[in-house]
N, C-alpha and C positions, 0 to 999 in steps of 0.2 A: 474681527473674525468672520462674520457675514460677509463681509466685504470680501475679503480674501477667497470665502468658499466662493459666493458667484463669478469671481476673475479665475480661478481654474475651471469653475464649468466651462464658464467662457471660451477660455484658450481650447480646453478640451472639443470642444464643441465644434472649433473652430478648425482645427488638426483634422480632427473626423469627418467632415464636409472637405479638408481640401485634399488628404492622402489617400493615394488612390487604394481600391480595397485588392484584396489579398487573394488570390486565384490564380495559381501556377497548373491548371490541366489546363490544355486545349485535346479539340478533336481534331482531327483532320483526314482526308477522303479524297482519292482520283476517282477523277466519275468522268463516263464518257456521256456526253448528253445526247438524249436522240434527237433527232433532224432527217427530215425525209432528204433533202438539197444536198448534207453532207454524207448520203450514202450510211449503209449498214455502221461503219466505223462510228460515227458520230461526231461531237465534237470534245476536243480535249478541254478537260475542266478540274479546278481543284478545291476542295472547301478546307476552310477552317475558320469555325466558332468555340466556343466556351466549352466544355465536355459536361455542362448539364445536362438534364434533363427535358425541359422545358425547349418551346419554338422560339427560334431566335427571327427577329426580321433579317430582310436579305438586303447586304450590302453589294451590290452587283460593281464587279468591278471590272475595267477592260484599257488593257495592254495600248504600247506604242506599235508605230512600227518603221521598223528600220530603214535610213534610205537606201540600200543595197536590196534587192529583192529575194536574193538567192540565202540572203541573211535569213528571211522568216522561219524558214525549215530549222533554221537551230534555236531558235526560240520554243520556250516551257514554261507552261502554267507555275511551276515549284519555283524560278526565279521570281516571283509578286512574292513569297511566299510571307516575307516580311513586311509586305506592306499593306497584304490580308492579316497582318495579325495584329494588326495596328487597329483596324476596325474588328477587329475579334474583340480584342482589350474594351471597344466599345459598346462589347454587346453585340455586334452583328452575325448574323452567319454569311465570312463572306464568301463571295465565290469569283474565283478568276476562271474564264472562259476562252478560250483562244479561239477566236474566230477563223471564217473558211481561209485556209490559205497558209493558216502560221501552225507551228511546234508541230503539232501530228493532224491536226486537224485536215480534210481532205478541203481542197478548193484551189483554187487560179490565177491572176493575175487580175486585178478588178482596175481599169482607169490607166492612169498615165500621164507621163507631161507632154507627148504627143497630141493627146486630145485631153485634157485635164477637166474633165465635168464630174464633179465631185460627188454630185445627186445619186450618181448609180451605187458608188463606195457607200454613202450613207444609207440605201436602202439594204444592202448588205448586211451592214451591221446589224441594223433594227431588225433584221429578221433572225441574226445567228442570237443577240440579245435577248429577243422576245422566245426565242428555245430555249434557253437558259431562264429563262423566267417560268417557261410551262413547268419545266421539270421540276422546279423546287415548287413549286403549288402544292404538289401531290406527295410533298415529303412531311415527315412527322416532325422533323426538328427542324424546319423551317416556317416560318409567313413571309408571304409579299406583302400582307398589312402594313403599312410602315415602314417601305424597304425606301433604300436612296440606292444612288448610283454614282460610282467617281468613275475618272478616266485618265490616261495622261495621253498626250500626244494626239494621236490618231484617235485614240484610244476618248481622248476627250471630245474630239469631234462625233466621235458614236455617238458618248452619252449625252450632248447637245440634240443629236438629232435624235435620239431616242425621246427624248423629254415632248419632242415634237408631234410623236405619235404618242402617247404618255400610257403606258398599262394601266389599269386598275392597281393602286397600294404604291406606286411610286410619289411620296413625299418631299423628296429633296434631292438637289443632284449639284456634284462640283468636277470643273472642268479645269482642269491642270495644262495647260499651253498646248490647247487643245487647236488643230488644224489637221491639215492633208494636203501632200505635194512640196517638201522642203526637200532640193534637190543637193545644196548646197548649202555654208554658211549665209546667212541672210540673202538667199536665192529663193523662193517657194515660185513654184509653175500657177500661173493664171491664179493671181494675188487677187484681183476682181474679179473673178469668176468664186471664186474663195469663199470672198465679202456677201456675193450673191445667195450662195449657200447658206450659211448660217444665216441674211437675212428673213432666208424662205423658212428654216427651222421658225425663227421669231413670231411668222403667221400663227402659228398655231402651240406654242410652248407655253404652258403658264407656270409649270413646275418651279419653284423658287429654286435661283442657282447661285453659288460660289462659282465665280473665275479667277483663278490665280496664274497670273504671268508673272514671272522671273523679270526682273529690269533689264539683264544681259543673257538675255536667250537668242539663241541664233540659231534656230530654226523660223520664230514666229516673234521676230523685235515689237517691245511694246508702240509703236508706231501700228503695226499691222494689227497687235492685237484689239487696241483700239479700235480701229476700224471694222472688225470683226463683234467687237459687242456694242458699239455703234450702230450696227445696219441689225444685230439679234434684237436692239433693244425698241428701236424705230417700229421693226413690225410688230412686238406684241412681247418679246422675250422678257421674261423675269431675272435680272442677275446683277448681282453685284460682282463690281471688274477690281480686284486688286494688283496690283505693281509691287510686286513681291521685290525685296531688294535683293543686287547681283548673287549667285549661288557660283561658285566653283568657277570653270573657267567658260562655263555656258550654261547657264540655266535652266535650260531644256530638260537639264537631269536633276532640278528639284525635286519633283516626284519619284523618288529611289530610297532607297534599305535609308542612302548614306543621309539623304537630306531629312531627315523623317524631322529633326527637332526643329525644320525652317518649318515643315508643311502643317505637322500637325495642330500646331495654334490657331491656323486658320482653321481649319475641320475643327477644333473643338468650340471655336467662338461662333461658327457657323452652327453647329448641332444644337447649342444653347439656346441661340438667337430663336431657331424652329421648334425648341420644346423638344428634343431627340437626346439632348446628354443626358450621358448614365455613368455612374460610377467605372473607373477607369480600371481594370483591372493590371495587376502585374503580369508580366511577361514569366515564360516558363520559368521555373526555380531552375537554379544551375544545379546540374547532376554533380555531387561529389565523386571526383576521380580513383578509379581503381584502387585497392590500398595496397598492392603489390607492384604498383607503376615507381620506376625513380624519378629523383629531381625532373633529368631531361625530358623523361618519357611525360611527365604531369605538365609541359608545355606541349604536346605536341595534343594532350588533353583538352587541353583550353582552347587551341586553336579547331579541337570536334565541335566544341561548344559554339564557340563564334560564329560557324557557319550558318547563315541564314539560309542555304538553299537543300531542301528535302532532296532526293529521301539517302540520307544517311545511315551509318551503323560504325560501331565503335566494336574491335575483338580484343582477351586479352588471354594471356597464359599465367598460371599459377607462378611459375617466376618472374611476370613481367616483360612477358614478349608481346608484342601490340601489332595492332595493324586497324587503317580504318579508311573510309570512304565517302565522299559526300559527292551531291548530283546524281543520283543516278535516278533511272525512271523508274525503277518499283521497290519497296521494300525488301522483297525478297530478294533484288538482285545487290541490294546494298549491302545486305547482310551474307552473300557469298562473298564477294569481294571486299569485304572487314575479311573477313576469318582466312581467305585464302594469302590476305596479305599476312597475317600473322602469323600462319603457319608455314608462312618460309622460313620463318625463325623457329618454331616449334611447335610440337604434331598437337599437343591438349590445348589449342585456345577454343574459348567460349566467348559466345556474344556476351557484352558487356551493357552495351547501349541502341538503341533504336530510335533514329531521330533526337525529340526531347527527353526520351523515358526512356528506366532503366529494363533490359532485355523481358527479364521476368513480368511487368506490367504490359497487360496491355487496354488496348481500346474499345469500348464499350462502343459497339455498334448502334444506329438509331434503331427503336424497337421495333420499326414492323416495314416492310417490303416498302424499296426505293424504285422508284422512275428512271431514275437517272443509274446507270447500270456502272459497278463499280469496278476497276480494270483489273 
């Protein structure tokens, strides 16, 4: 009987350390960051952490970028939105920034495969990064105490070189097929000028780092990536390189909503390794569907839910007339066009839902005046 009680503590014991714990609120916030460089506008930015109480540290987090340039402008902080909530689950408060040049963010054309020196793109970064870093200093429900930093793409090259000039409270940083200048499938402009770059980062980087390349990426093939944390690690860089197996039909796009169960094992065995893992919370609770919705209409429900891109809104009518919206840039303008869709079918609908939460609840603002000005 002894024996028995201690094998359920056991088991017990054992469930409780590995299920992740139970917390369906998040917050989340557009925040325009100030920046002298990026003009009065500032930079576009998005957070979401836990909806406690308490400071969360900052997971700083930073965007690819697309090889078409005229692309950047349709790029939005609310597409990461799921993959800031992955480091939410972890306790971070994270924050996507869109640097000068992308989604609304004001800025130019930086480099090229004309003249491909990459040195100037990465001083760009570290300065639109390091705003992003001021801002949340002076917020209530954040620390940089203990903050890390990911990146994918371009997006990884920042946070490489960011690691180079290292803020105060940056502890750990992972670089997801991380480069600059892929013009083409397995084409990138001045490959050794590239190499040269991230060597110079290496000078001065001590930040311990995750590098995750894909086997069949084709922007940055593990051939180059090699060579890239080859010359990071020769001058001084800290990082462990993995060879992530083939993803989809180019691996380039591991770091996304869809790759989350390739990527996240490595971020969690990484967080461990550095004494950073926290109990993993659960993702929003699914809202239960209208009770006036039909069959058909309670699939078109699900498919509200699914969408991982803010800022959403869901409308319904007392008979079950619906309408609903996902993407758009502000809350408010999601929740006009929920209702306006629905009331092409009929004049009483009401909002239903708002993003993850139901119309009726809302969000608990952080308690005392933010830096970072909210849009």
């Amino acid at each position: 009987m002894a024996f028995s009680r201690k094998l359920i503590l056991l088991i017990a014991g054992l469930v409780a350390a590995t299920a992740p714990a139970r917390a369906a609120e998040y917050y989340t916030e557009d925040l325009r960051i100030p920046m002298a460089a990026a003009g009065p506008q500032g930079l576009e930015a998005f957070l979401v952490r836990p909806a406690g109480t308490k400071r969360y540290p900052l997971a700083l987090l930073s965007h690819g970028s697309p090889r078409k340039f005229d692309d950047r402008a349709t790029m939005s902080a609310h597409k990461y939105y799921g993959i800031a909530l992955e480091f939410a689950r972890r306790g971070f408060a994270a924050l996507i920034v869109m640097r000068r040049g992308y989604g609304t963010s004001p800025g130019g054309r930086v480099g090229g495969c004309a003249n491909a020196d990459f040195l100037p793109a990465a001083a760009v970064a570290i300065a639109d990064l390091r705003a992003a870093i001021a801002a949340m200093e002076r917020r209530s429900d954040v620390t940089t105490s203990g903050m890390i930093a990911a990146g994918g793409s371009a997006g990884g090259f920042a946070t490489v070189a960011l690691t180079a000039q290292a803020p105060p409270g940056l502890v750990a940083a992972i670089n997801f097929a991380g480069g600059r200048g892929s013009r083409a499938d397995n084409d990138v402009c001045n490959p050794d000028g590239l190499v040269r770059a991230f060597a110079s980062f290496g000078k001065t980087s001590r930040v311990p780092m995750l590098w995750v390349y894909a086997a069949n990426d084709l922007y940055f093939g593990p051939d180059l990536a090699r060579r890239l944390h080859d010359g990071f690690r020769r001058s001084g860089g800290n990082a462990t390189f993995i060879v992530a197996p083939p993803y989809g039909e180019d691996g380039h796009s591991l770091f996304t909503v869809a790759g989350r169960p390739q990527w996240t094992p490595y971020l969690d065995a990484f967080l461990r390794e550095r004494g950073l893992a926290r109990d993993i919370l659960s993702p929003p609770d699914p809202l239960p569907p209208p009770s006036q919705l039909k069959e058909a209409a309670r699939a078109s429900f699900a498919r509200y839910l699914a969408e991982t891109v803010p800022h959403k809104a869901f409308a319904v009518s007392p008979k079950g007339s619906y309408g609903w919206r996902s993407g758009l840039a502000t809350v408010d303008e999601a929740q006009r066009e929920a209702l306006a869709g629905c009331m092409k079918w009929s004049p009483d609908c009401t909002l239903y839902a708002i993003d993850d939460r139901l119309a009726g609840e809302t969000q608990k603002p952080p308690p005392t005046d933010q830096s970072a000005r909210t849009r």
